[in-house]
N, C-alpha and C positions, 0 to 999 in steps of 0.2 A: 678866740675872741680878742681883737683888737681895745687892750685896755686903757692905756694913755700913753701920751706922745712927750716923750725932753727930746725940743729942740730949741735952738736958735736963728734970731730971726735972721740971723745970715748965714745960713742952710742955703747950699746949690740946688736943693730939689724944692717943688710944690709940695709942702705938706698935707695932708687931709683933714677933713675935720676930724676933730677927735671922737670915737664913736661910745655913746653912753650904754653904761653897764646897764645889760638885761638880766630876764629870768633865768636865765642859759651860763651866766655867770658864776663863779669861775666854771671851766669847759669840766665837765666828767668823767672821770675815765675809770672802768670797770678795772677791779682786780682782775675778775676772769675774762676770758674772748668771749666777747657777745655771737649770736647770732648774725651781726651784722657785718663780721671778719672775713676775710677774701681768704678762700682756700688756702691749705698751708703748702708755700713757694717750693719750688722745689731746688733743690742744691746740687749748685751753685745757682745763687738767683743775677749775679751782676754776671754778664757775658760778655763777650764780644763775637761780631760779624768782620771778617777782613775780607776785603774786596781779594775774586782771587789771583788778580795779577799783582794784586799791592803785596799779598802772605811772601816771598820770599825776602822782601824787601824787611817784613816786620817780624822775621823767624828767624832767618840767614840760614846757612846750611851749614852740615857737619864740620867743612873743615873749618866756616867762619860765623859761629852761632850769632842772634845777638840775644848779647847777655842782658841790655838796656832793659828792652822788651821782658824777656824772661823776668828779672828782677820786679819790675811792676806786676808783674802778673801772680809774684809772690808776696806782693804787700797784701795783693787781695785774698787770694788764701789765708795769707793769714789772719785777716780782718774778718772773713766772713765763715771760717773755715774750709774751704775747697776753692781750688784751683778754677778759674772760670773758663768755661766750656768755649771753644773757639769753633764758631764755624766760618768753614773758606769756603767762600761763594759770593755771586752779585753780577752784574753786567756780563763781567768776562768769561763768568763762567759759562758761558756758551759761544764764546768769541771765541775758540782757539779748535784748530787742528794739531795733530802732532805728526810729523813727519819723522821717519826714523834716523836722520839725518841730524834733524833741530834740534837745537836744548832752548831752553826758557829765556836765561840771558845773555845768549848771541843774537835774537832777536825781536826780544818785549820791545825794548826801548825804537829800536829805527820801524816800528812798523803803528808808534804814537798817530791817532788823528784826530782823537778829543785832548777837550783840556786835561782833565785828569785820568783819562787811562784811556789804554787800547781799546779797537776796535777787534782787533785782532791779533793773537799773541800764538807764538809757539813754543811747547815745553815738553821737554824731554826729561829723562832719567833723574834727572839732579835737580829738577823744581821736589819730587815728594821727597829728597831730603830734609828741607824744613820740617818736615813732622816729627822729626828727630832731636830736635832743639829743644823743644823746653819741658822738662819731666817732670810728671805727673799731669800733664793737660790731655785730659779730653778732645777730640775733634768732627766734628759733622765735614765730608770732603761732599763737594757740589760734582754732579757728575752734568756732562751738557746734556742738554732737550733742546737748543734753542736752534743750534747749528744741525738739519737735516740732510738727508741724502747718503750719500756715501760716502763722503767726508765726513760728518759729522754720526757717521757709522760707527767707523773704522778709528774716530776718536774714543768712542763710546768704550769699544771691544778692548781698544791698545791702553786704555788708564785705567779699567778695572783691577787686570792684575799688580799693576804698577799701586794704585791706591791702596787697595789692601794688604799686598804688603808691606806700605809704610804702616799702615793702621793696626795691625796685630801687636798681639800682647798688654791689650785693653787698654789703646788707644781713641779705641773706636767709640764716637758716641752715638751717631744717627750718619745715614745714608743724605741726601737729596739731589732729586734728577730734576733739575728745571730751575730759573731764579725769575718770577713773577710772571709765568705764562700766558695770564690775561693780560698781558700787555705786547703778547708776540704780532698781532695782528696789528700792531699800530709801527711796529720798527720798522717794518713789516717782515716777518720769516715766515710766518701761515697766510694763507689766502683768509678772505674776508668773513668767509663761511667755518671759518675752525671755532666751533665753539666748546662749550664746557664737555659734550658727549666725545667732541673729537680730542681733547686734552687728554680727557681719562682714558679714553682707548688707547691713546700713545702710551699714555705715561704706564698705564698695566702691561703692555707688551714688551714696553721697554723696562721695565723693572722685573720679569721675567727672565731677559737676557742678560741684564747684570746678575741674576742671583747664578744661573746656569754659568756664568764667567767666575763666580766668585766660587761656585763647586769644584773646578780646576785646579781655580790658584789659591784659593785659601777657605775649603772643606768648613773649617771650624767656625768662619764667619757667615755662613750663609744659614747656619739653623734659626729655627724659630726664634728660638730666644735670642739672639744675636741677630739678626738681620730685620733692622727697622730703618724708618727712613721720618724727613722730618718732612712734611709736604701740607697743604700745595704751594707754601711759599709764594701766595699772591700778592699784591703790588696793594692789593686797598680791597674797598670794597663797591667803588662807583667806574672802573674801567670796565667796563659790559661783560664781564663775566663774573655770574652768580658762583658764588662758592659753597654755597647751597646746594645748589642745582652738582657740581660735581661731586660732593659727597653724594651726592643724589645718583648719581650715573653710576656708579659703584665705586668712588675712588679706592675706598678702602677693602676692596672684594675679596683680596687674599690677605688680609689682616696682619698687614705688615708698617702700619701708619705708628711709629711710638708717639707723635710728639703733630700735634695742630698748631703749623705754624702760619700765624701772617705777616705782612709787615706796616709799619707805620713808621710816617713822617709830620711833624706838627705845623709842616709848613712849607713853601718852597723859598729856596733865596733870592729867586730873581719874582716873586706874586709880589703885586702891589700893597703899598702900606702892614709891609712886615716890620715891624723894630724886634727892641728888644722887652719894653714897655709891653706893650702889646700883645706881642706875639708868644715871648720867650715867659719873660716875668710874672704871669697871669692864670691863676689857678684855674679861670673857667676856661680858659683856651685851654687846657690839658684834659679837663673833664670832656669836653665836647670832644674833643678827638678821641680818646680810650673811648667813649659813649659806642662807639660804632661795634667795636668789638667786643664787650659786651652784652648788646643786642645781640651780635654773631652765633657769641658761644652759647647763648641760651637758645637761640632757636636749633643749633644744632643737635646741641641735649636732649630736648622737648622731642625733636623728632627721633631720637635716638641713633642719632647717626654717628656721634662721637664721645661713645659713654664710654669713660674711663681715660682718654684720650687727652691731657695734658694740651691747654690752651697755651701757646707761647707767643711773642714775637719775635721772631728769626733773625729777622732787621730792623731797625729803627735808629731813630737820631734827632736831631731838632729839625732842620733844615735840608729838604731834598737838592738836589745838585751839587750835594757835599759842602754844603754849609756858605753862610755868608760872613764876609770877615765883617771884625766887629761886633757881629752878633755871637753865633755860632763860637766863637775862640775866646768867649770872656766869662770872666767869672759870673755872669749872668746867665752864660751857658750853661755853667755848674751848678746854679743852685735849682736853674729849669730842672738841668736831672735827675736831682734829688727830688722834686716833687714828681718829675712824671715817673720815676720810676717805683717810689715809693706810692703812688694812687693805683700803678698797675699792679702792685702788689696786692692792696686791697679791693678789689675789683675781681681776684682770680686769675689775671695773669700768671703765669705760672713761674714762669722766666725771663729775661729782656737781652737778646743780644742786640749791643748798641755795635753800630756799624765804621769801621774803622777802612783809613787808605792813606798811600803817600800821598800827604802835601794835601789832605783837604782839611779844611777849615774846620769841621766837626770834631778834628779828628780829639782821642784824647792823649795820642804823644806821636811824633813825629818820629819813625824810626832811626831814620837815616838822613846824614847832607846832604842836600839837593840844590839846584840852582834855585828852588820858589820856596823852601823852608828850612827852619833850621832845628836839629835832632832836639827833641827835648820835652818832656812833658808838659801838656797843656792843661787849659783850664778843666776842661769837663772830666779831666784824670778823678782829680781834686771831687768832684760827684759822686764819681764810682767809688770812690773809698769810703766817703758816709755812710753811702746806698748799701755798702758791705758791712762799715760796721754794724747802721742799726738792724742786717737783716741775718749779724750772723745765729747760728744754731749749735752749730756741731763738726766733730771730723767724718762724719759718715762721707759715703759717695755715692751711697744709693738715690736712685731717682726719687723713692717715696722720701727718706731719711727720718723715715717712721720714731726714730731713735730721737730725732728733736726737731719736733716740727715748730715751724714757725708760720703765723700771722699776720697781716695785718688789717690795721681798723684808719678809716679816713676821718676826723674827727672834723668836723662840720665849721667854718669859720666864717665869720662876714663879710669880709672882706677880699676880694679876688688876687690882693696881692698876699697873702697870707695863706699859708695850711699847713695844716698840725697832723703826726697819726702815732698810734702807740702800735707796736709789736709787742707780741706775745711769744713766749717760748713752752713749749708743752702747755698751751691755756695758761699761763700763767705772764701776767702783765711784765716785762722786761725794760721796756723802753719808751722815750715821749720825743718827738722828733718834730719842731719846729720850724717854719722856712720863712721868714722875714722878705717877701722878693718887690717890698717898694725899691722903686727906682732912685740908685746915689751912684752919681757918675761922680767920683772924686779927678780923677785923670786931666791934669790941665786943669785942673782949677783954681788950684792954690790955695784952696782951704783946709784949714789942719783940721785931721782926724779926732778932734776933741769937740769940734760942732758939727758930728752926726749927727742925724736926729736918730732913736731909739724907740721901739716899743716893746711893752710889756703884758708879759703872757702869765697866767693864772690857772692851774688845771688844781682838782678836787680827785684824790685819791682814796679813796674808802679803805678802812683800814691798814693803813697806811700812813703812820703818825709820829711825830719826832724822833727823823733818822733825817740823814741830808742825801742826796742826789751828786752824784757827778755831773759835770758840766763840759762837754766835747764841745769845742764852736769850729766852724767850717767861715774864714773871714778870708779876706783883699779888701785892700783901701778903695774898692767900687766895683758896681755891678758894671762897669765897664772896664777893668783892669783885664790884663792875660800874664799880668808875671803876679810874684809876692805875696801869692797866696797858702792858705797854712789848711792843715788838719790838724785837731789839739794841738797845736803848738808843731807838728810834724812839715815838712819841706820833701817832695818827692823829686826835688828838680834833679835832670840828670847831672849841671855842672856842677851841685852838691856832694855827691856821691853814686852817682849814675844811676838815682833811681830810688835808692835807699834810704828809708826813712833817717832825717837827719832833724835832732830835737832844733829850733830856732831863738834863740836865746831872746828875743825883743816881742816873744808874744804871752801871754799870761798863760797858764796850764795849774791843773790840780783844781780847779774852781770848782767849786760845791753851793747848792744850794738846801735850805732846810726845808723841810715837809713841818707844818706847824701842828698843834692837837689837834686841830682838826681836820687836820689830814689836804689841809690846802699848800699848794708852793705856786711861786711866783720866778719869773725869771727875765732880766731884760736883753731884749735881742736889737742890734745896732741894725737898721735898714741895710736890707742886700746884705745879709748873712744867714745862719742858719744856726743850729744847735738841738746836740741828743740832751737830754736828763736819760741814766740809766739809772735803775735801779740793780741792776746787779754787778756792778762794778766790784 
């Protein structure tokens, strides 16, 4: 609940009215997980999706790892306790043949015909080197569905074994044969008549042949327990193919499905009337999107088509066509993340791979210099490290992680540019996670950061009474910045230390607040920022 407003009246934004305390005031928050808590996430919950022509680019290979990447990818471990699950896949993974001739980078690049990646890529022996690069990560490898025929055979047969044994020695997280096959009929790779029955007959006969390829070259990874796959990997859920209806068809007939995945995007960057106001910044635009999915996963349940079966999104991001700059590269992007990630938490999502590539505008760090960008951590980095701290649990790495399960709860606010949600750790209250996303463009303005405007937030803790809170704030001098942005006082930029958290000497840290006798606390949060209270700091 939006409590009252310090600003000045030469503030670069529209302020609101200021919204009068109701019966709801201060917000409530249960010691224990209510019934109204989103199943417990599974770990790692922050992931990522890398486009699969962009993965060598953002892994390197044995003799030339990149360390950049790796290092980020241990900040998040360490924030959230495990390493975030990487899956390679997306467009190109069905763009490519392998010829025994080609390697990956004598010919990714001269065979470009989109903006940001191939149409068609060829990779040989030393593209599944990068699986090698950064240890202890988990990886889901994309096998093609999209490329048919006898090319797209003979791709199938020639990277199983090659996959798996990069993947051995539990590397392996989830299998997927296909990247959003309701939407093959529109590229066009099927005829017009391929529908959800014709999918899954593919997709079960070909997931037959890879398990029979994987009995040759790697015995150990094709048993039951070991041989799952993350599917169907669809595009939405209004491209004319029901995903219903494929579960329905038998997707899951030989009960080899670990992980329900789909994907989502909150927006496109070239649809009319996107900003960042709007589109990015706005709690209902996040709800109304997760809304679909859902619906999804309960009618699935209901029908019992996917009982026990871990609801994820495989891919996602703000902005489909790889983000629009501006939007998509600012710290408005970041604190978007932290709420949509943090609502799919509570909602039952299970997990969120956000979807990464060279040189797109979403991305959350650029791996590598390019002609269109330059290497280095971005804004939405700066999200995923929140999303980790408030969601971490434990060092387990079990999928359950029975051992310390985590929650969350979406705590109800009035205001669409606002939303608040506590986690829990074993049912027990941990966290209160805040998200400020009125619009302050400070960038060009010229106004000093001493006439922000602020608001103040008031939660009511039962039993829970004079002890102070820690104070984590996620800031940039505007929801339109893309550099000088901080985590507690932390800097992940690479020309800091390539990645590695570096304390920032010019931002406040250690900041506490007090929990009063009557178990109420208050906390002010500066527009377009965010902030955890822990309790168990």
């Amino acid at each position: 609940m939006l409590v009252s407003l310090l600003f000045s009246a030469t503030a670069v934004v529209a302020v609101p009215t200021v919204l009068e305390r109701d019966s709801s005031y201060p917000i409530q928050v249960s010691k224990d997980a209510p019934e109204s808590a989103g199943v417990a996430i599974l770990q790692p919950f922050v992931s990522f999706s890398i486009e699969f022509s962009s993965f060598p680019d953002f892994a390197g290979n044995v003799s030339q790892p990149n360390h950049f990447s790796n290092q980020l990818l241990d900040n998040l471990a360490d924030l959230q306790g495990t390493k975030p699950h990487i899956r390679v896949g997306g467009n190109t993974q069905f763009g490519f043949v392998r010829p025994q001739s080609e390697d990956f980078n004598q010919r990714n690049r001269s065979s470009l015909s989109l903006t940001d990646y191939p149409s068609i890529i060829y990779i040989g022996d030393s593209y599944f080197e990068s699986y090698a690069t950064w240890p202890g990560t988990k990886f889901s490898h994309g096998f093609n569905l999209g490329k048919n025929g006898t090319a797209g055979m003979n791709t199938l047969l020639g990277t199983v074994p090659l996959a798996c044994k990069a993947l051995k020695d539990g590397k392996l997280a989830y299998w997927e044969l296909g990247n959003e096959p309701d939407l093959f009929t529109a590229y066009p790779v099927r005829p017009a008549d391929w529908d959800e029955k014709s999918y899954v007959d593919e997709w079960l006969a070909k997931t037959k042949i890879i398990k029979r390829q994987l009995k040759k070259s790697c015995p150990e990874l094709s048993t039951d327990s070991n041989y799952k796959y993350m599917a169907p990997s669809f595009a939405g859920l209004t491209n004319g193919m029901d995903p219903v209806k494929a579960w329905q068809a038998g997707l899951d007939d030989d009960h080899d499905i670990g992980l329900n995945s789909m994907h989502n995007y909150i927006g496109g960057a070239d649809q009319p009337g996107v900003t960042l106001a709007r589109t990015l910044l706005n709690h209902t635009s996040t709800v109304h999107s997760v809304a679909q999915h859902v619906k999804l996963s309960r009618v699935l349940n209901e029908k019992g088509l996917t009982k026990d079966i871990p609801y994820i999104l495989g891919e996602t991001n703000s902005l489909y066509r790889q983000g629009k700059p501006g939007l998509s590269n600012s710290f408005g992007a970041a604190l978007w993340g932290v709420d949509f990630n943090l609502y799919c938490a509570s909602q039952s999502i299970r997990r969120t791979h956000m979807h990464q590539g060279t040189n797109y505008r979403y991305a959350s760090w650029q791996p590598i210099q390019t002609d269109k960008a330059t290497i280095g951590t971005k804004a939405p980095y700066y999200g995923n490290v929140m999303v980790a701290a408030m969601l971490r649990g434990g060092d387990s790495d079990s999928e359950s992680n029975s051992s310390s399960e985590v929650q969350v709860v979406n705590l109800p606010m009035s205001h669409e540019t606002e939303a608040a949600y506590a986690a829990y750790v074993n049912g027990n209250l941990a966290r209160i996670a805040v998200i400020n996303m009125q619009e302050y463009n400070y960038t060009g303005s010229g106004e000093p950061a001493a006439r922000r405007p602020s608001a103040n937030y008031a939660f009511r803790l039962p039993e829970i009474s004079a002890r102070s809170l820690s104070v984590q704030r996620l800031l940039a001098n505007g929801s339109d910045a893309i550099s000088g942005i901080s985590w507690d006082g932390w800097s992940y930029n690479y020309e800091l230390k390539g990645g590695a958290p570096e304390r920032l000497g010019n931002v406040t840290i250690g900041e506490t607040v007090k929990v009063d006798g009557r178990g109420e606390v208050e906390v002010e949060i500066p527009y377009s920022s965010a902030v955890i209270l822990s309790l168990d700091s």
